[in-house]
N, C-alpha and C positions, 0 to 999 in steps of 0.2 A: 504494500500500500504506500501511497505516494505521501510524503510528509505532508505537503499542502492536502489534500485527502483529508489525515487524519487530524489536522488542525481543525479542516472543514466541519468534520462527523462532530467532533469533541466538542464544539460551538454549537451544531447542529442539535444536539443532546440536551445543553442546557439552554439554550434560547439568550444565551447571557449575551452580552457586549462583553468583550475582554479588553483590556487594558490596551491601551494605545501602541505600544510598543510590541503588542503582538500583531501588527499589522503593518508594521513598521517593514519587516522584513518580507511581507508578502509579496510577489509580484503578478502582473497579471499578464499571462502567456495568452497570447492571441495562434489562432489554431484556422488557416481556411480551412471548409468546410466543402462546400460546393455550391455553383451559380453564386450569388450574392450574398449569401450566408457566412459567417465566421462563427466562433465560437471560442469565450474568454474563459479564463482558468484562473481561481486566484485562493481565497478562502473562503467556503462556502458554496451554494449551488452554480454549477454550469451557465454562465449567462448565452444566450442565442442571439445572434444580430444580422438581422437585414441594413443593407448600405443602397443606397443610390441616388438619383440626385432628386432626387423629393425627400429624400432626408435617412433618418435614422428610424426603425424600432429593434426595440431590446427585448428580449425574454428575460425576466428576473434582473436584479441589478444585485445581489450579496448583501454584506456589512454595510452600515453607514460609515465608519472608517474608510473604507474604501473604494467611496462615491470617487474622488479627487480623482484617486490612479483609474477608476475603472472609463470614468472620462478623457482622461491621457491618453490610453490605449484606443478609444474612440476616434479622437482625434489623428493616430496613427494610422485609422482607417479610411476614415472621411475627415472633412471639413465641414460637412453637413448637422446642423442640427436633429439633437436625439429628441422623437416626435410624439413617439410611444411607447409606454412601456407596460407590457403585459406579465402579467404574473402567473404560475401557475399552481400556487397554492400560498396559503397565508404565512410561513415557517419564518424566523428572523434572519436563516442565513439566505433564504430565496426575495423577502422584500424589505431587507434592511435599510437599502439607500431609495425606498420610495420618494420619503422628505426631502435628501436632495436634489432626485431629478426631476420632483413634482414643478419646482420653480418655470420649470422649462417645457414639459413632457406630459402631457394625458397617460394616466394612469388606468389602465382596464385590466377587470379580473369578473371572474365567477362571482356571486352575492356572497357569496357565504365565506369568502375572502375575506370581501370588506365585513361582515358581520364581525366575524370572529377578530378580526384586527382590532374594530370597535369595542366590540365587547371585551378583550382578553380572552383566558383561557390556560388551564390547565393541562402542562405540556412535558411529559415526563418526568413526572414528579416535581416540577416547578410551575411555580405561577407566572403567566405572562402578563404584563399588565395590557389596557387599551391602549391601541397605536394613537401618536396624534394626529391631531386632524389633516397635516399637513402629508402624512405617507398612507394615507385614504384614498382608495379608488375611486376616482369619480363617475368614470363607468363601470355599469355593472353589468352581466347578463347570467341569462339561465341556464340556457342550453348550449348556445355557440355563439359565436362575433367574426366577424371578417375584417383586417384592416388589409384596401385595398393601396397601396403605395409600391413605387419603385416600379411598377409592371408585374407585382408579387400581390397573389393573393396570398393573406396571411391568415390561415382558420386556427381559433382556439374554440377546443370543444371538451366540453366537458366532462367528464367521464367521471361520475357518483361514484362516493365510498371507494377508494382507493386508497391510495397514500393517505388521505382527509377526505370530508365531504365538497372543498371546490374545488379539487384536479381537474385541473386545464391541461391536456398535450394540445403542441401547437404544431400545426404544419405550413411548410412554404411550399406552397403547391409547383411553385416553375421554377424552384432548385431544390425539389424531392429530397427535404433535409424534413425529422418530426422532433422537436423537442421534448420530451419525455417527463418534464419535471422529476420528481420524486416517484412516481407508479414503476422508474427505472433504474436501478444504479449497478455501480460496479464495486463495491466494496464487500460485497456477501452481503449476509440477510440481509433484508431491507430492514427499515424502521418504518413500521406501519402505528399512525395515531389513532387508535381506538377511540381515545378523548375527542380529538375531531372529528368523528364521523368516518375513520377510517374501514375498512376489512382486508382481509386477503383474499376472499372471493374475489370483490372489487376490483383488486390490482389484478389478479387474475384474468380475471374478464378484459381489463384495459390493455395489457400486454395482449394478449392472445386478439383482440378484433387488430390491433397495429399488425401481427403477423401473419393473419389472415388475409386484412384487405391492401397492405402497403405494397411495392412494388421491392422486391429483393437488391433492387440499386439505390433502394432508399435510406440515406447517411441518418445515424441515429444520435444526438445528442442527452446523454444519460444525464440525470440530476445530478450524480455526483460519477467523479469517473469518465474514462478515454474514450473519443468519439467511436462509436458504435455504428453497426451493422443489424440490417433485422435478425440476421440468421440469428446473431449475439444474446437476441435476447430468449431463444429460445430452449436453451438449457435454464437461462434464468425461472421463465413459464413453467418447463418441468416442476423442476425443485419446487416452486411455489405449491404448487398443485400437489406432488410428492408426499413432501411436507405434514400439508394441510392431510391428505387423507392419512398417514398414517399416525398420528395424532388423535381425528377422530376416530379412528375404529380402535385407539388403544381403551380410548374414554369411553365406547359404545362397551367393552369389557369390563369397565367400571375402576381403571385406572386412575388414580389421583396423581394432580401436579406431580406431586415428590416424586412417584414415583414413576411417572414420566421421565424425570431429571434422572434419577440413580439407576434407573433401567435403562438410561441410553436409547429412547425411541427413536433418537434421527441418526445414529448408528452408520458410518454411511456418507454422510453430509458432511462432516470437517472440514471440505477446502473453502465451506460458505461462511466457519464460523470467522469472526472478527472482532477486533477490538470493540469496535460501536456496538455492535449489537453479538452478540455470543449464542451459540446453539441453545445454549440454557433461557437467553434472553429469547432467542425465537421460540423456543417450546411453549414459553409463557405467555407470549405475543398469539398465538394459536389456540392455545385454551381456552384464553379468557374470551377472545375471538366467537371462540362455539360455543362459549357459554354465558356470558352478562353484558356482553358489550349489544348496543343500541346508539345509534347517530342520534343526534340532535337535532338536525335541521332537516327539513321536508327535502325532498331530493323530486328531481322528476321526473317520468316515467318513459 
């Protein structure tokens, strides 16, 4: 795992802002992509960027620490003003610098985004307070949004109960790149929020219609982690799937947690465990999964 990775995860985890000085040392790696697309690397989620001369939009912006460089690196690309910027879920390391590209930038996300920004929420055992008003989406949608720029249609759609209840994957239709947010990553288990309206069905579901309907040349930008391939994500879909069924049929024999964990049910799986999230942490991401967890916000059908 890549240091910046695991800075990433480790922020990713608490939701915190860490001290100035750990950002200090960041840098942010600019990656093309394909057609008009690039893709920044820094601390924190994967940002996605359309250029042309109608301007800029962005997928996710990280840290607010890291507005300044991540604008830098912009500017490395274009000269163009960044126009929009779309989210695709609420998390602090995905729309940390909202506040300061709002100045400039329309801000669009799924509702339940902005709810939960507004609102707070509790987010791996920490409290997240309400975002200010200032890193607030001011647009909002349910289902899906088009931003039509550059000669790029740019769709973000929505995809319930995944990662959270407002996972947006985005796609850029005329340079066949999909941003994946979080529903994707490359660090092992994923970190799925139950607390937001998360499942692994959900993610389940999200991955598998991408590999179902995408076209096999189509470049995959993972929430966290090296540009991707559909194919890539298809051992990912396994495991998920994997996973989850043997789990529950441990629990249809009327296995408990514990011994879930001391019996070793994902047996098997080791090259997914990882620091951020542990075999142990995903056995218990899966349980409570099938058994107490319920979203919050209305989803729609």
């Amino acid at each position: 795992m890549k240091t910046c990775v695991g800075v990433a995860l480790l922020l990713c985890a608490s939701l915190l802002v860490a001290q100035d000085d750990n950002f200090d040392k960041v840098q942010i790696k600019v990656h093309p992509v394909a057609g008009s697309v690039y893709m920044l690397e820094g601390a924190g989620g994967n940002i996605g960027v359309s250029v042309g001369d109608d301007g800029i939009v962005i997928v996710d912006d990280e840290f607010a620490p890291l507005a300044p460089k991540i604008k830098a690196a912009l500017k490395g690309i274009s000269d163009r003003p960044v126009r929009f910027v779309l989210n695709t879920h609420w998390h602090g390391d995905h729309v940390g610098g909202n506040a300061q590209f709002s100045t400039e930038s329309t801000i669009i996300a799924q509702e339940n985004v902005r709810e939960r920004m507004k609102n707070g929420s509790d987010v791996a055992g920490r409290k997240v307070p309400p975002a200010a008003k200032e890193a607030l989406p001011i647009i909002t949608f349910n289902d899906r949004a088009t931003v039509h720029l550059n000669g790029e249609d740019i769709r973000a759609v929505h995809f319930p109960a995944g990662h959270t209840d407002g996972d947006s994957i985005i796609y850029f239709t005329k340079s066949k790149v999909v941003h994946m947010g979080d529903d994707f990553v490359r660090y092992g288990f994923p970190f799925v929020d139950l607390q937001s309206g998360g499942s692994v069905e959900g993610m389940i579901a999200a991955v598998d219609k991408i590999i179902a309907t995408f076209p096999g040349d189509t470049k995959v930008i993972p929430g966290h982690g090296d540009l991707s391939t559909v194919a890539d994500m298809k051992p990912y879909s396994d495991m998920l799937r994997e996973t989850l069924g043997k789990v529950q049929a441990a629990m249809k024999s009327g296995k408990t947690l514990d011994q879930l964990k001391q019996e070793k049910v994902l047996a098997g799986y080791e090259k997914w465990n990882g620091d951020f999230i542990s075999t142990d942490k995903w056995i218990e991401t899966l349980y409570h999964d099938l058994t107490d967890h319920k979203g919050e916000y209305v989803k729609h059908n």
